[in-house]
N, C-alpha and C positions, 0 to 999 in steps of 0.2 A: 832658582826655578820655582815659579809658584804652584804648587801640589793642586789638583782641582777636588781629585777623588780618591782615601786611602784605606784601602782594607788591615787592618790586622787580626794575623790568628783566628777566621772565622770558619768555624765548624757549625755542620748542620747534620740536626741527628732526624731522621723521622722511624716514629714508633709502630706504624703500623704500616702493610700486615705483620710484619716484624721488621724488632729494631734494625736500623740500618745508617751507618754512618755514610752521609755521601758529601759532604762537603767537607776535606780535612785542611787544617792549618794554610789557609788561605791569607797570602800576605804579598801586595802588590801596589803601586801608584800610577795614578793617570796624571804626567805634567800636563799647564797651562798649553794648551793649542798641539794635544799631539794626539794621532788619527790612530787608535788602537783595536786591534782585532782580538776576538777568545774564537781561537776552532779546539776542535775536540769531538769525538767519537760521540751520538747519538748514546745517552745514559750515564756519562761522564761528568752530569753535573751543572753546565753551562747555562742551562735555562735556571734552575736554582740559584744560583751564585746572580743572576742577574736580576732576580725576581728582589735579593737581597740588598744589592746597591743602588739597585732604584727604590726602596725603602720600603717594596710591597711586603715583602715578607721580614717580618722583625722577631720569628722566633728562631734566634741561631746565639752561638754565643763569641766575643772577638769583639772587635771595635770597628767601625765607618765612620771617617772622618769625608764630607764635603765642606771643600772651603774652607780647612782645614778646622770645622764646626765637628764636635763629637756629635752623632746623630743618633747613635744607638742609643735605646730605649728610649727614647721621647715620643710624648704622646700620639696618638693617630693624627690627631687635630693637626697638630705643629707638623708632622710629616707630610702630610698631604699637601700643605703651605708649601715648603720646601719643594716637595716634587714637582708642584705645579710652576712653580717661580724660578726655581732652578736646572730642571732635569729637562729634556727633551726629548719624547721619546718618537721612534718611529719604526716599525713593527711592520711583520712581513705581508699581514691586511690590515689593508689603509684605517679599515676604523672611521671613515665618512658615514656622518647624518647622509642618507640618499636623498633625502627630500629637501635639504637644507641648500642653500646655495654655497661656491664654493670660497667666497666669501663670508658667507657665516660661520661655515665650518673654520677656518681659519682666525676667525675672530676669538672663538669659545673658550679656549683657556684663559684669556684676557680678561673675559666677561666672568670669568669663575675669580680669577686674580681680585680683578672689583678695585687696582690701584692708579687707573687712568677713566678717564670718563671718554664715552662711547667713540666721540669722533676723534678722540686721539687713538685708540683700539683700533675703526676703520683705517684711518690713517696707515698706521703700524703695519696691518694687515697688509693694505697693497703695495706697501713696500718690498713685504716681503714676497709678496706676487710676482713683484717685479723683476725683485733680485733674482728668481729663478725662472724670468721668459714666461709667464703665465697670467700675465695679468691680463690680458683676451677671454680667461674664462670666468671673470671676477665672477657674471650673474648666473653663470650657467648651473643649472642642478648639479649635484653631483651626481648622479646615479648616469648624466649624460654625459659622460666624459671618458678617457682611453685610461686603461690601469696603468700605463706608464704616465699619465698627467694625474690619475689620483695619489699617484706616491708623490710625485713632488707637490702637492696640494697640503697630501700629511705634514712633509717637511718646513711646508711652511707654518706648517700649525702649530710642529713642532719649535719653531722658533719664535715664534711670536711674543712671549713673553722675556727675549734676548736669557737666555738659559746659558748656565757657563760649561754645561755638558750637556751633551746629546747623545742616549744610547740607544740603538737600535738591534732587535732580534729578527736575523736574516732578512732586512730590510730589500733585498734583491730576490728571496727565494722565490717569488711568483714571478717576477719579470723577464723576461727574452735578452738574452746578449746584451743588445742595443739600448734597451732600456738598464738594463743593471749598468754598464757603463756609464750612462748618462746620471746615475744615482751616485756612483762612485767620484765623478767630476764634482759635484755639486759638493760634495760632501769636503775632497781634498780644497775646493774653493773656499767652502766654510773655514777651512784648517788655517789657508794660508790667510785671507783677508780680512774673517772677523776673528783670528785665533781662537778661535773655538776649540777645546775638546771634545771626541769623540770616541766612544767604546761600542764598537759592533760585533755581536755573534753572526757566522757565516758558516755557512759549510763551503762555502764559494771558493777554490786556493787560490785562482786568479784575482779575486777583490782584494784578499788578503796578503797576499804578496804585496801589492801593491801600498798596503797599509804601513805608519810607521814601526810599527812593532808588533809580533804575534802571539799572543800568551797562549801557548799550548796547554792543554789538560787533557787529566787521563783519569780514570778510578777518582775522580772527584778529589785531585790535588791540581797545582801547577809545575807545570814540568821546564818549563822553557818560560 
């Protein structure tokens, strides 16, 4: 089974207002094409730990391996590559240019990537439009559009650069019922027909149930 994403032993200390250990001996894998949830009590840690494996934050001490590539400490420059090439993120606001069309918005990590020339980028783009029933709003502003078609707008963004993981932090938390189901479809469809991995923070129990696995945390460990 090919490992996408592997923590070991990662501890985070923060010093101020006082020292405080919140992230202890964190040691876990995301296989190749499997739909992964972290719940956990509000203060337990979970937005940290993710700020970490998506490479924002690199002051903790343990190892990240993506692809099974040792990640840790390497420079900003080289991580930000990475994140951008490989990571997908999709985030509880959408993060839409309002003024940008929802085709541009969707192009922009490609355009920052800088390793396909523009009308393969377009291309790409409404593909990905496609693959999520969206490709009706290519010209439309985004600011003109329903929050349940801006999230899967992000998603698209978020894939656009074919990423071999896609993490998301309560990617449903602003959406109605209807709409968070429709995020949760799209996402197991990622799972099953592009194998994609996925690690999603939720507070949601119904998303995550549904998820193939739960990594529980508590006091900023893994319990489950």
């Amino acid at each position: 089974m090919d490992i996408v994403l592997e923590a070991k032993n990662i501890n985070k200390n923060f010093q101020k207002p006082v020292p405080f250990h919140v992230l202890k001996d964190i040691n876990f894998k995301i296989n190749k094409g499997e739909f992964a949830s972290i719940m956990g009590k509000s203060g337990c840690g979970k937005s940290t730990l993710l700020y970490i494996l998506s490479t924002l934050d690199t002051d903790y001490s343990g190892e990240l391996f993506l692809n099974n590539e040792l990640i840790s400490k390497k420079s900003s420059d080289y991580l930000s590559y990475i994140r951008n090439k490989h990571i997908g993120f999709v985030f509880q606001f959408h993060y839409l240019l309002s003024e940008f069309s929802v085709l541009e918005n969707v192009m922009l990590p490609a355009k920052k990537l800088a390793e396909k020339t523009l009308k393969e980028i377009e291309f790409d783009a409404m593909s990905k439009l496609k693959m999520l029933n969206i490709e009706h709003l290519t010209k439309k502003r985004a600011s003109r559009i329903s929050g349940g078609e801006k999230q899967r707008v992000a998603i698209a963004r978020a894939l656009i650069n074919n990423p071999s993981l896609i993490i998301g932090d309560e990617p449903t938390g602003n959406l109605d019922s209807h709409n968070s189901s429709n995020v949760f479809n799209i996402f197991r469809q990622l799972k099953e027909e592009e194998g994609l991995s996925l690690l999603v923070v939720t507070h949601d129990h119904e998303f995550a149930e549904k998820t193939d696995r739960i990594i529980q945390m508590e006091d900023g460990k893994i319990i489950t």
